[in-house]
Phi, psi and omega in degrees: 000141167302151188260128170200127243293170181304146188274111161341283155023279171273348156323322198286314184297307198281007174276301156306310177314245183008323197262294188294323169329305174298321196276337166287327187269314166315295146357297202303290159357251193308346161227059181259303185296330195280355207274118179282169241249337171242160179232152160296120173293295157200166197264108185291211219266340189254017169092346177259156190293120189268325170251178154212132161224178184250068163243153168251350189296320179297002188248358197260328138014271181284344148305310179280313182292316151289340187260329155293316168269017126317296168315304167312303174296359164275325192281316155341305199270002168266309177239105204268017186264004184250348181298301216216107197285311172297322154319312187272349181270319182321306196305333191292341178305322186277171172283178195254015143295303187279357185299299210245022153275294190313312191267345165257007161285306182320323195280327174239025130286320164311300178299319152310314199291307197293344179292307192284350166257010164264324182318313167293317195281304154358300158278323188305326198272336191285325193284346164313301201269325160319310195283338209279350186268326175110018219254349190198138167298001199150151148316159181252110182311326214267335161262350171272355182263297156006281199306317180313305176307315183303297196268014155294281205298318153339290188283345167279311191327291202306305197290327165311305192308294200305327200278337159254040189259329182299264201304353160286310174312316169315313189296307189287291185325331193277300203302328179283337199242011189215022179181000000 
């Protein structure tokens, strides 16, 4: 696929990614020295802490996880024809008005998607480090199912839209080429 410039939109999106990505890390940084010695491992179904260990790897974790599937999701949106394989042998088939309406809708459900998931990985590491201060009992169940949610609904909007912007174009393609 061709490279081709950015959507306002999705500017305004990868720019949130890019500040919370910074503000998770800069965070970390900077209440890293205050973090007592045991931390929360991991958390069970109602947001409180089930385990604790003295690894620092549990608070860095959802940090380093943000910052790969950032990445990933930069490479996605350049080449976005890797989202989906059968998708992409459909796209080549189409004309290249509905090619490259179908491939920037697809570029910005991914830059939305990676924003709401640095948003979760974000909260998971501030929320870490709030119980590990002594500063919170736990997640709060009601924003990570908010977040869970957000990108169900994302991706169904998006995947309706998208599966009937597919079928028409399929539709149009046999009519032009088989009737």
């Amino acid at each position: 696929m061709q490279h081709e410039r950015l959507r306002i939109p999705d500017k305004i999106f990868w720019g949130l990614n890019v500040l919370v990505l910074a503000l998770t890390l800069v965070g970390l940084a900077l209440l890293y020295s205050s973090l007592p010695s045991a931390l929360p491992a991991h958390f069970g179904f109602k947001g409180q802490v089930d385990a604790w260990t003295t690894d620092r790897l549990s608070i860095f974790l959802p940090s380093a996880l943000q910052v790969v599937f950032t990445a990933l999701f930069v490479w996605l949106y350049h080449h976005p024809e890797y989202s989906s394989i059968p998708g992409s042998i459909m796209l080549r088939l189409l004309a290249d008005r509905r090619r490259q309406l179908i491939t920037s809708i697809l570029r910005h459900v991914l830059v939305i998607t990676a924003v709401v998931v640095n948003l979760l990985l974000a909260y998971v590491t501030f929320g870490g480090m709030s119980v590990a201060l002594g500063l919170s009992a736990g997640l709060n169940l009601a924003m990570l199912s908010f977040l869970f949610g957000l990108i169900l609904v994302i991706h169904l909007v998006y995947g309706v839209w998208l599966y009937r912007l597919t079928q028409a174009a399929v539709a149009e393609h046999v009519a032009e080429h088989h009737g």
